[in-house]
C-alpha positions in Angstrom: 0.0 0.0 0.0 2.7 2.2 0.9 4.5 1.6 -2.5 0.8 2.2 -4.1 0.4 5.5 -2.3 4.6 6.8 -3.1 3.4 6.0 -6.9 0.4 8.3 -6.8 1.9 11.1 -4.8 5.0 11.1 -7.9 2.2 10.9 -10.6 0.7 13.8 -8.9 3.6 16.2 -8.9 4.6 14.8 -12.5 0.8 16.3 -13.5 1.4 19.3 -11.7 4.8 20.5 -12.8 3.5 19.4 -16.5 6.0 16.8 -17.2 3.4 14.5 -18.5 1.5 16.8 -20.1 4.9 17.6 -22.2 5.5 13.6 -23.1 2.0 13.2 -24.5 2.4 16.8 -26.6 5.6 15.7 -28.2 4.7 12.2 -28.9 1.3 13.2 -30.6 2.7 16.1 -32.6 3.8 14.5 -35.5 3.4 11.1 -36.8 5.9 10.6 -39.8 5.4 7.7 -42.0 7.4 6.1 -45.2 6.0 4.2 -47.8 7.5 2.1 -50.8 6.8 3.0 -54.2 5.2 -0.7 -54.4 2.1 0.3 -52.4 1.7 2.7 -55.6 -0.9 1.0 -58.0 -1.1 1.8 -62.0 -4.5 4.1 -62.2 -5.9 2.4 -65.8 -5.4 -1.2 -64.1 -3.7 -2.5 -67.2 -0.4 -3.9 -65.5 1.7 -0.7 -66.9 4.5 -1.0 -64.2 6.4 -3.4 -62.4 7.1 -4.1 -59.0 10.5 -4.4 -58.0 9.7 -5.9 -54.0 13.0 -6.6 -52.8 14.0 -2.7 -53.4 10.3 -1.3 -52.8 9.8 0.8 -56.0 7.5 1.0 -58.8 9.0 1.6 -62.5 6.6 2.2 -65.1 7.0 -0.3 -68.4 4.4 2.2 -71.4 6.3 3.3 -73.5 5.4 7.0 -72.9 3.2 8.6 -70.2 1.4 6.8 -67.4 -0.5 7.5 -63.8 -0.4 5.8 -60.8 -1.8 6.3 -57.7 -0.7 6.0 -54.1 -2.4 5.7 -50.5 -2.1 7.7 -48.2 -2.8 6.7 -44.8 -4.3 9.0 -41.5 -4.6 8.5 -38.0 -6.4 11.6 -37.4 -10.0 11.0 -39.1 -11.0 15.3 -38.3 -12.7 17.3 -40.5 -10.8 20.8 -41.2 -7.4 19.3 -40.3 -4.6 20.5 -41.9 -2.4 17.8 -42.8 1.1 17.7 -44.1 2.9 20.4 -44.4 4.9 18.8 -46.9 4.7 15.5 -48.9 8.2 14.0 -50.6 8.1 11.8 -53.5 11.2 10.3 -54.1 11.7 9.2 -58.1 14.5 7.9 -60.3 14.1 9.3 -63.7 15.4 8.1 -67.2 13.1 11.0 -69.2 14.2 14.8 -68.2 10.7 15.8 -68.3 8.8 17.4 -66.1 7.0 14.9 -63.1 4.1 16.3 -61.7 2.6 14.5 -58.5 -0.5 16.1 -56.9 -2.0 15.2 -53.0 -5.5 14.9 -53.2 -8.1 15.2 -50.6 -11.5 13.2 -51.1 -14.7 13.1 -48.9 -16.8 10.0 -48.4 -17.9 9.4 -51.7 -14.8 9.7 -53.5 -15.0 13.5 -54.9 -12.2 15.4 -54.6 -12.2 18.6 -52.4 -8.8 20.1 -52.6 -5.0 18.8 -54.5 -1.8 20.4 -53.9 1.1 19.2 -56.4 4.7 19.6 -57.0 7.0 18.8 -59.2 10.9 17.7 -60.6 12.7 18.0 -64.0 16.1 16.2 -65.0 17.3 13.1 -64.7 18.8 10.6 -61.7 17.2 10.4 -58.6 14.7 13.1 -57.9 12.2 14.7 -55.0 8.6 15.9 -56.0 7.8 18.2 -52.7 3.7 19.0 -52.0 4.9 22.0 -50.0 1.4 23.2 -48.7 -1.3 22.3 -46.3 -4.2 20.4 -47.2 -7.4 20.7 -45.5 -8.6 16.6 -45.1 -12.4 15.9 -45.0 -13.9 14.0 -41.7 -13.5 10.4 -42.9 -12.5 11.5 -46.5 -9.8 9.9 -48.6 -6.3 10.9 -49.5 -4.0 10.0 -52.1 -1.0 11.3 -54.1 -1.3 10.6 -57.9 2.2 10.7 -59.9 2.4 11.2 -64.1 5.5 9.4 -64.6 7.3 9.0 -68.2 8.8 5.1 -69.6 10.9 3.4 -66.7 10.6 6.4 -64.7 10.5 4.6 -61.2 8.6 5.6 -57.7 10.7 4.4 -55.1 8.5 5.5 -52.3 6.9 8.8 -50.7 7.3 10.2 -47.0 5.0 12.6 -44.7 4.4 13.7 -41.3 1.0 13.7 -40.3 0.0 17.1 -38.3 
């Protein structure tokens, strides 16, 4: 009992001084995630791209342009957040052309509300950075959607969710 009671007392003063309420702020702030390109699926569903699962990246086989789509997941199911204040798409390109990826925000039905996009030119390994807020909706969808040109590959995407 006496161990019981020494426990609560310390609990206490932790509350008070605001120790605890400090822990539970700065773990709940941010909640960064990674993703492979491989959770990225080919938007027309015709097989256009190929998984490479040991390495985690997408690389698009058309000859030419091609869309894919990728999931984006949330812990915080609000309506009127603002999530991510910025989204990184991390390509390898083989076409110097401009790559384009948006982040879309959907509400229940699956129509979008708001996108924010970015994009990278040249060739090698290359960042697309969604540099903005986006408002989500309460239980909506969110996705990033990518344009990429022949063997263009998506090696995977990063956030921190607000």
């Amino acid at each position: 009992m006496k161990n019981k009671l020494s426990f609560l007392k310390t609990l206490a003063l932790l509350s008070a001084t605001g120790f605890l309420g400090a822990i539970s702020n700065s773990a709940i702030a941010e909640d960064g995630k990674a993703i492979p390109g491989t959770n990225c699926v080919d938007q027309s569903n015709q097989n256009h791209v190929s998984y490479a699962s040991f390495n985690g990246y997408l690389t698009n086989d058309v000859n030419g342009y091609n869309r894919v789509e990728c999931p984006v997941v949330r812990d915080t199911m609000a309506a009127r957040s603002n999530h991510f204040n910025l989204v990184r798409v991390q390509l390898q390109k083989f076409n110097a052309t401009r790559t384009t990826c948006s982040l879309y925000s959907r509400n229940q039905t699956g129509n979008t509300g708001s996108f924010r996009s970015g994009s990278a030119s040249g060739t090698g390994y290359r960042t697309v950075n969604i540099a903005q807020p986006i408002q989500s909706f309460y239980y909506g969808a969110m996705n990033i959607s990518c344009g990429l040109q022949n063997d263009d590959r998506l090696h995977g995407y990063n956030y921190s969710e607000k």
